[in-house]
VEXZAKE-53464 format. One record per residue (C-alpha): residue number from 0; z, x, y. Coordinates in pm, 1 decimal, always signed. Each point is the difference from the previous one (the first is absolute). Layout:
! residues N
<miba NUM <Z X Y>>
...
***
This chain:
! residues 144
<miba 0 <-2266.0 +379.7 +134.6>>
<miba 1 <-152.5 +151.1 +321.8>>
<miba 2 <-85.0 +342.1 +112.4>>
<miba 3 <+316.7 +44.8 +159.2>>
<miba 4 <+230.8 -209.3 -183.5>>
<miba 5 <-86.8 +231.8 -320.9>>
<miba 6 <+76.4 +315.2 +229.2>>
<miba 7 <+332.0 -123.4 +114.0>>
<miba 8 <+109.1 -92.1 -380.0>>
<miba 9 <-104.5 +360.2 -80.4>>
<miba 10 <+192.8 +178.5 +270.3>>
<miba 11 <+259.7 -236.2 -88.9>>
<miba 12 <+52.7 +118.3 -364.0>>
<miba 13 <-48.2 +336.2 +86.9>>
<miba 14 <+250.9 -25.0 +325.1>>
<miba 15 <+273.6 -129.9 -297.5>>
<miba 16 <-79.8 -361.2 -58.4>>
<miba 17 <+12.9 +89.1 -388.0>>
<miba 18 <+328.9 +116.5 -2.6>>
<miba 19 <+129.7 -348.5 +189.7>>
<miba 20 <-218.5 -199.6 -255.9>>
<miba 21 <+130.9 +198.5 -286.0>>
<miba 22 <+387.2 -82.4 +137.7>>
<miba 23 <-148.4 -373.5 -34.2>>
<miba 24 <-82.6 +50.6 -337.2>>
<miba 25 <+309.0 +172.8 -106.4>>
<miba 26 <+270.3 -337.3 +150.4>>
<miba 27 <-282.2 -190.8 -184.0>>
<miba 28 <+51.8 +162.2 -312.7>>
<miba 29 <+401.3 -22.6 +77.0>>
<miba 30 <-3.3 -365.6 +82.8>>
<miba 31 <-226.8 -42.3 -388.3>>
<miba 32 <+308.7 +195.4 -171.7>>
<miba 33 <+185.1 -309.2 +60.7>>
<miba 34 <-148.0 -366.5 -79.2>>
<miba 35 <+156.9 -129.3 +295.3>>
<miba 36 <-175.8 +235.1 +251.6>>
<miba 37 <-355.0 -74.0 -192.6>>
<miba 38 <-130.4 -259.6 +328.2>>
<miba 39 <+51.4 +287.2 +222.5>>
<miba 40 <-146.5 +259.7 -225.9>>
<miba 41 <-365.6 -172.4 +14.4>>
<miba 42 <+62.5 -7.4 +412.8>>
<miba 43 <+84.4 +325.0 +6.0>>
<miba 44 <-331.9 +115.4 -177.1>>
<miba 45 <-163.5 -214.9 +189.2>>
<miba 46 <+160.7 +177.0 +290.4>>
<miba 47 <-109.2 +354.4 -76.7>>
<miba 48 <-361.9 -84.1 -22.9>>
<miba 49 <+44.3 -105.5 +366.1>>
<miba 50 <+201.9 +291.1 +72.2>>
<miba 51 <-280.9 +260.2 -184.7>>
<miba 52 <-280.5 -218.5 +221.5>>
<miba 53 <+129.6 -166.4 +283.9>>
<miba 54 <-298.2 +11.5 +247.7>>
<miba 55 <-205.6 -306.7 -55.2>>
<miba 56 <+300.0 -228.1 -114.9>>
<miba 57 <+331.7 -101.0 +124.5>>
<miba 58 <+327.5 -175.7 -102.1>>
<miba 59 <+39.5 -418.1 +115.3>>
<miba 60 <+234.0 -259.0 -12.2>>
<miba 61 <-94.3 -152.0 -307.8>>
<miba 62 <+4.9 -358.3 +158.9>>
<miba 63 <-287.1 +132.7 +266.0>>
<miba 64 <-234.5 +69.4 -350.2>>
<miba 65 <+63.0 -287.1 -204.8>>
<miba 66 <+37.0 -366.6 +41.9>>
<miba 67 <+357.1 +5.4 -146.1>>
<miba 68 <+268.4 +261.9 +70.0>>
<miba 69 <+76.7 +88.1 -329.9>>
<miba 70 <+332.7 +110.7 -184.2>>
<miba 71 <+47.6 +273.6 +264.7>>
<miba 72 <+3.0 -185.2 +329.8>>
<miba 73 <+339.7 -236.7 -65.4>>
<miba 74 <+321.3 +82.0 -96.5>>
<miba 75 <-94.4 +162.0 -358.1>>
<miba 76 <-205.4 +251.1 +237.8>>
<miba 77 <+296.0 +83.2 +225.1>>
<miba 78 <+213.1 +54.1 -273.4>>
<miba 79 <-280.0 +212.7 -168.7>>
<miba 80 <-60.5 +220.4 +308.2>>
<miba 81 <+400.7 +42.8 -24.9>>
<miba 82 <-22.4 +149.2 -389.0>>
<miba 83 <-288.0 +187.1 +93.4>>
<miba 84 <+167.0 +175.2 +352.7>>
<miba 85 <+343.2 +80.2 -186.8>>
<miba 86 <-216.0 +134.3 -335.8>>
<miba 87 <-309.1 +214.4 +154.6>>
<miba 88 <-115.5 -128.9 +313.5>>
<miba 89 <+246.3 +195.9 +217.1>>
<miba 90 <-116.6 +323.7 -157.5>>
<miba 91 <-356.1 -111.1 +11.9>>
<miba 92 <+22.1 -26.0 +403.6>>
<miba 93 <+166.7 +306.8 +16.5>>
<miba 94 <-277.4 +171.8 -176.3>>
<miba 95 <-247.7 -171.2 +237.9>>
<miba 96 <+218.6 +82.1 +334.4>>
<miba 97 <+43.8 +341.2 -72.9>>
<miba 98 <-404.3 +42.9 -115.7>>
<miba 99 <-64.5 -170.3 +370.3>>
<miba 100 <+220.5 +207.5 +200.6>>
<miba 101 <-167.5 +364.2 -174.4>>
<miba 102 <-375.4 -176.2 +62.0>>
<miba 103 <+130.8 -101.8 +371.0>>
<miba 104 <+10.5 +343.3 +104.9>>
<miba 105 <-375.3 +117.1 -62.7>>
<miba 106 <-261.8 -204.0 +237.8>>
<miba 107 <-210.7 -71.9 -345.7>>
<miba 108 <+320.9 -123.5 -156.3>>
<miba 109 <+53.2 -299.9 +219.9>>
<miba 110 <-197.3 -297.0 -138.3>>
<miba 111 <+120.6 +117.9 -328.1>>
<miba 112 <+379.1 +23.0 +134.6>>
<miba 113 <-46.8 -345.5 +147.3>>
<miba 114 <-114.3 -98.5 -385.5>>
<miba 115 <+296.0 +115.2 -143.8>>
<miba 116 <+219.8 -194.9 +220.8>>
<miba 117 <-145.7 -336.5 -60.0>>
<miba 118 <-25.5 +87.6 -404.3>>
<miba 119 <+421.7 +48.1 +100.4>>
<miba 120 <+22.3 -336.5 +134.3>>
<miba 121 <-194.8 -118.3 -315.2>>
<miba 122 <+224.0 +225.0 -246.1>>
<miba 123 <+288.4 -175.6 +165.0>>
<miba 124 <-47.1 -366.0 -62.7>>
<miba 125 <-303.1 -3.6 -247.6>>
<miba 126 <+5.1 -360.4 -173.3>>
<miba 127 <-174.0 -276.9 +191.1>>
<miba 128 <-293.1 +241.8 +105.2>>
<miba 129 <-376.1 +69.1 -96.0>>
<miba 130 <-248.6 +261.7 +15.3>>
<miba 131 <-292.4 -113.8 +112.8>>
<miba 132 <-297.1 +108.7 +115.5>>
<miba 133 <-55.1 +83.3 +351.5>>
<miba 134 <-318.8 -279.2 +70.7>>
<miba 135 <+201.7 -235.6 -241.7>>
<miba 136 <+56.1 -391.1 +215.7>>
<miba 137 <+392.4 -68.4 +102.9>>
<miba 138 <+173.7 -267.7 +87.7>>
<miba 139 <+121.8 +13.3 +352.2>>
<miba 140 <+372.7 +43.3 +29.8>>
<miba 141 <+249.5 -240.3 +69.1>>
<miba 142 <+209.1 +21.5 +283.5>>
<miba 143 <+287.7 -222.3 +68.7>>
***
């Protein structure tokens, strides 16, 4: 991790990252209660180590990282990011929107706002993603 990448993490926690990836742990926890919600538990911790450490990663399709899709890029994945929007995704974004718009105002807060609207997107439609590394080789996108 660079120089800079470490100093933006740090600000980031401090600036109320924790509290976001804490929220990620708690629907994590929720979705473990039941056996059904288990596959989106292990996302969603997954999830809030991005969301404690953001700078130096980010979220991809997970058919630009891997040679296959995967169980969340077909049908199973679109009804997956459906479960996961009507059980904790919607209140996941919220969190996220409403940490953006209070870091929007400050100067300092604005990279950080910006953040917390793509972790939003991310919190909306979760399943057929990866974190990866920033440096880490993608397949170029297909456009039809």
């Amino acid at each position: 991790m660079t120089l800079l990448r470490l100093v933006l993490n740090v600000l980031w926690i401090i600036t109320g990252g924790i509290w976001m990836a804490a929220a990620w742990i708690i629907a994590g926890c929720l979705m473990l209660i039941s056996i059904v919600g288990i596959p989106w538990a292990w996302s969603a911790f997954r999830i809030a180590a991005f969301t404690l450490l953001p700078f130096g990663h980010r979220a991809v399709r997970r058919s630009r990282f891997t040679e296959r899709g995967g169980l969340g890029t077909g049908l199973l994945g679109l009804l997956g990011n459906i479960v996961w929007l009507v059980l904790a995704g919607w209140w996941l974004a919220l969190g996220h929107l409403v940490a953006a718009v209070l870091l929007a105002v400050t100067v300092i807060g604005i990279p950080f706002a910006w953040a917390h609207l793509k972790l939003a997107g991310l919190a909306l439609w979760p399943v057929g993603t990866e974190i990866v590394p920033i440096g880490a080789r993608l397949r170029p996108e297909i456009s039809y």
